[in-house]
N, C-alpha and C positions, 0 to 999 in steps of 0.2 A: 150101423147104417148111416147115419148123420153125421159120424167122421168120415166116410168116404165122399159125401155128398162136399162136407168141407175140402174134402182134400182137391177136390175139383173146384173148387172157386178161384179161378184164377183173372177173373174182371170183376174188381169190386162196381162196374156201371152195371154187370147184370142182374138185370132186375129181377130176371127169373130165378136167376139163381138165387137171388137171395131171398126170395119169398120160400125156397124149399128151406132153407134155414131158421124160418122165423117161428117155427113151431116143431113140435115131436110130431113124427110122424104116427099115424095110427096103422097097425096091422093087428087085423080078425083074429090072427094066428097067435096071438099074445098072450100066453098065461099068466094073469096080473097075480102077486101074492097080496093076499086081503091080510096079513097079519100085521095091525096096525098098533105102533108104539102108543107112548101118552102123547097126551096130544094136545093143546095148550100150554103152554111154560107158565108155569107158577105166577103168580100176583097181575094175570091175566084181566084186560076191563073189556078188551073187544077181544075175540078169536073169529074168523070169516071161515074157519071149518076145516076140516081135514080134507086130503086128495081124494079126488074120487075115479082115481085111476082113468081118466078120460082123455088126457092132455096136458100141454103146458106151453106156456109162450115165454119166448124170449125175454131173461131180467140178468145182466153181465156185464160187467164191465172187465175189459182188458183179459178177455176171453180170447180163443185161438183167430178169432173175426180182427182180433188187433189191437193193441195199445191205442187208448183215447178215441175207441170204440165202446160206443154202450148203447145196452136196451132196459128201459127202466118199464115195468107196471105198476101204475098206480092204482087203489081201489078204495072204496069210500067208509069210514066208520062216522058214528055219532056220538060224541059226549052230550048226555041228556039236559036238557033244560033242568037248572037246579044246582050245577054238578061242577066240580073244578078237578081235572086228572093232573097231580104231579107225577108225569111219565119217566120211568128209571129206565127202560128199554125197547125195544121195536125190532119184531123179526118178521122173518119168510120164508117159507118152507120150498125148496126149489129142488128140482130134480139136475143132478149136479156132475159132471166130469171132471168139472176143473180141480187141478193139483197145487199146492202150495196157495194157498187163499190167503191175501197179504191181508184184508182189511175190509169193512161195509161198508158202504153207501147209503144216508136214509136221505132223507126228504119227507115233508110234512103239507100241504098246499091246500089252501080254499078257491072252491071257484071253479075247478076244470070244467072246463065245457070241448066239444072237440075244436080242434085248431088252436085252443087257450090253456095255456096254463097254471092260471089263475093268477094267487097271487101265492107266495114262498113266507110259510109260517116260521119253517124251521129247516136248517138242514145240516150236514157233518159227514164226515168220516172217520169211523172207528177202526184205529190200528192198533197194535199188538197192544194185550191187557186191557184192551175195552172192545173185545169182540171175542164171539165163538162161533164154534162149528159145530152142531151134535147129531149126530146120526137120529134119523126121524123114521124112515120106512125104506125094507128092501127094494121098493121102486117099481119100475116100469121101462118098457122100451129099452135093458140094457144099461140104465142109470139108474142111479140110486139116491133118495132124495133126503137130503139135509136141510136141517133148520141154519137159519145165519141171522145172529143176533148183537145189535148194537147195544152194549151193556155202559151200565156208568151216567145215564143221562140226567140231565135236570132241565124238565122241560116242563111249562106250565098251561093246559089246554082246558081253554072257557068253554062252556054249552056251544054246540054248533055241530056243523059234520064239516068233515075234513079229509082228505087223502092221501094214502100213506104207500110208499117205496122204499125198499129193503133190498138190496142189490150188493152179490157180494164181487167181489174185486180179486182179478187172479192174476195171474205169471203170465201170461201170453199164451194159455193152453187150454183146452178141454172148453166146455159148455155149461152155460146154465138158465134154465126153463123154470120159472116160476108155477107150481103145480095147481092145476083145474081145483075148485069144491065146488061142493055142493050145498054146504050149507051142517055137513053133518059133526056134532058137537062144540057147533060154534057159542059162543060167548058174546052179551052185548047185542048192537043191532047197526047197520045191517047185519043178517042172516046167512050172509053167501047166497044170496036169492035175488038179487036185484037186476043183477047186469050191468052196474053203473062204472067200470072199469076203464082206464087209457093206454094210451101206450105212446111213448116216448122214446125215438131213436136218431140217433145222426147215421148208426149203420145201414137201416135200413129206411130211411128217409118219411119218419114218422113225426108228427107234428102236434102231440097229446091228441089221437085218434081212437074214438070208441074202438075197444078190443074187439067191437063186432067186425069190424069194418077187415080186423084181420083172420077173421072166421072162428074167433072165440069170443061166443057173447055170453060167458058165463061170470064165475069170480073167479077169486085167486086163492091160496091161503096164507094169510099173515096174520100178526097182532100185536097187542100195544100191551107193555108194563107199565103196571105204576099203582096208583093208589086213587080212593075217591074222596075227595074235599067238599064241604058244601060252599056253594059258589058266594064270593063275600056280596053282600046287597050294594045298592046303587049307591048309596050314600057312603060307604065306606074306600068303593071304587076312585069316589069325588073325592073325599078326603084325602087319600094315598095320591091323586093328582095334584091336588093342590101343593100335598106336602113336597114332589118332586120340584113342580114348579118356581116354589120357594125357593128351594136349594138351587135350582140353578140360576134364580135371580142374583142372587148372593155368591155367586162362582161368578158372574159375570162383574159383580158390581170391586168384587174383589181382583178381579185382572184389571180392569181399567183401573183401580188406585193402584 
């Protein structure tokens, strides 16, 4: 159904058109299959929950919508007061058409507020040998929903909450809808319970807007790999500055002689 709707797009200025693209559609008549894979990938600190067969909104880049076309969802996790996550990966389970998937997208951001981006903690693209694809659930609507996982990383995240995008990267074909939770087997906190979600598009002329505002105020499902560290104290924080500081005193003092 959503391929034909594409196949009718032929004014990227219309507006209407492109709101019927910005999500799955829902039809009554839909026999959803509840037979649900695992569901977290291993070394797991946040999971936002599995699908809850309800929906999905637009997360693709260089999807059949066009080359240096993208829709990115953000949604919010929290490393605990206490806690240091050295993070080795970050996925998203996305109900998916697209063929030949060259490579992900993540992003990392504090601060979203709507209209704002915040600020940019981290970000990358993983191509061949530091990404995967893995079949997650028979799906919904006609697709079929895959995990896309940015593998290989070394990323170091202090206590705070922060928001996370997982977007994976195609040929110029097919779709991909980042999948509705509920909250169910998730990992971590938030729960898939809050509603604190963005959306970010130059396709469809979004500007980090609450995912309500595109008539999904639910969550998403993603999550972050990696490990738990206890977070170093104040004073050793100071020290590690100082000793940076040093050293670039002495890079400086060294280029002027």
């Amino acid at each position: 159904m959503l391929e034909k709707i594409a196949g009718r797009l032929k004014n990227k200025n219309n507006l209407v058109a492109r709101a019927t693209l910005l999500a799955l559609a829902l039809i009554a008549a839909f026999a959803f299959n509840t037979s649900v894979r695992a569901q977290a990938l291993p070394d797991s600190l946040w999971y936002n929950g599995d699908l809850n067969h309800v929906n999905g909104l637009a997360n693709e880049r260089d999807s059949s919508l066009g080359f240096g076309q993208y829709a990115h969802v953000f949604d919010d996790f929290n490393v605990p007061s206490g806690q240091t996550w050295p993070v080795i990966g970050l996925y998203s389970n996305n109900y998916d058409s697209m063929t030949g998937i060259v490579g992900v997208e993540w992003s990392i951001r504090q601060g979203i507020t709507a209209g704002n981006g915040g600020t940019l903690i981290a970000s990358g693209t993983a191509g061949p040998g530091d990404f995967q694809v893995i079949f997650h659930n028979a799906g919904d609507f006609g697709y079929t929903e895959y995990t896309v996982v940015a593998q290989n990383l070394n990323i170091l995240l202090t206590s705070g909450t922060y928001f996370l995008n997982v977007t994976p990267i195609g040929s110029g074909n097919g779709r991909s809808f980042t999948s509705d939770t509920s909250g169910v087997n998730c990992i971590g906190t938030p729960c898939g319970n809050n509603g604190n979600a963005f959306f970010d598009s130059n396709f469809f002329g979004a500007n980090y807007q609450p995912t309500g505002d595109q008539g999904q105020p639910g969550d998403f499902s993603m999550g972050v790999q990696g490990v738990i560290a206890p977070e170093p104290p104040a004073w050793a924080m100071m020290a590690m500055g100082a000793v940076v500081l040093i050293a670039a005193q002495r890079l400086v003092r060294r280029r002027k002689a």
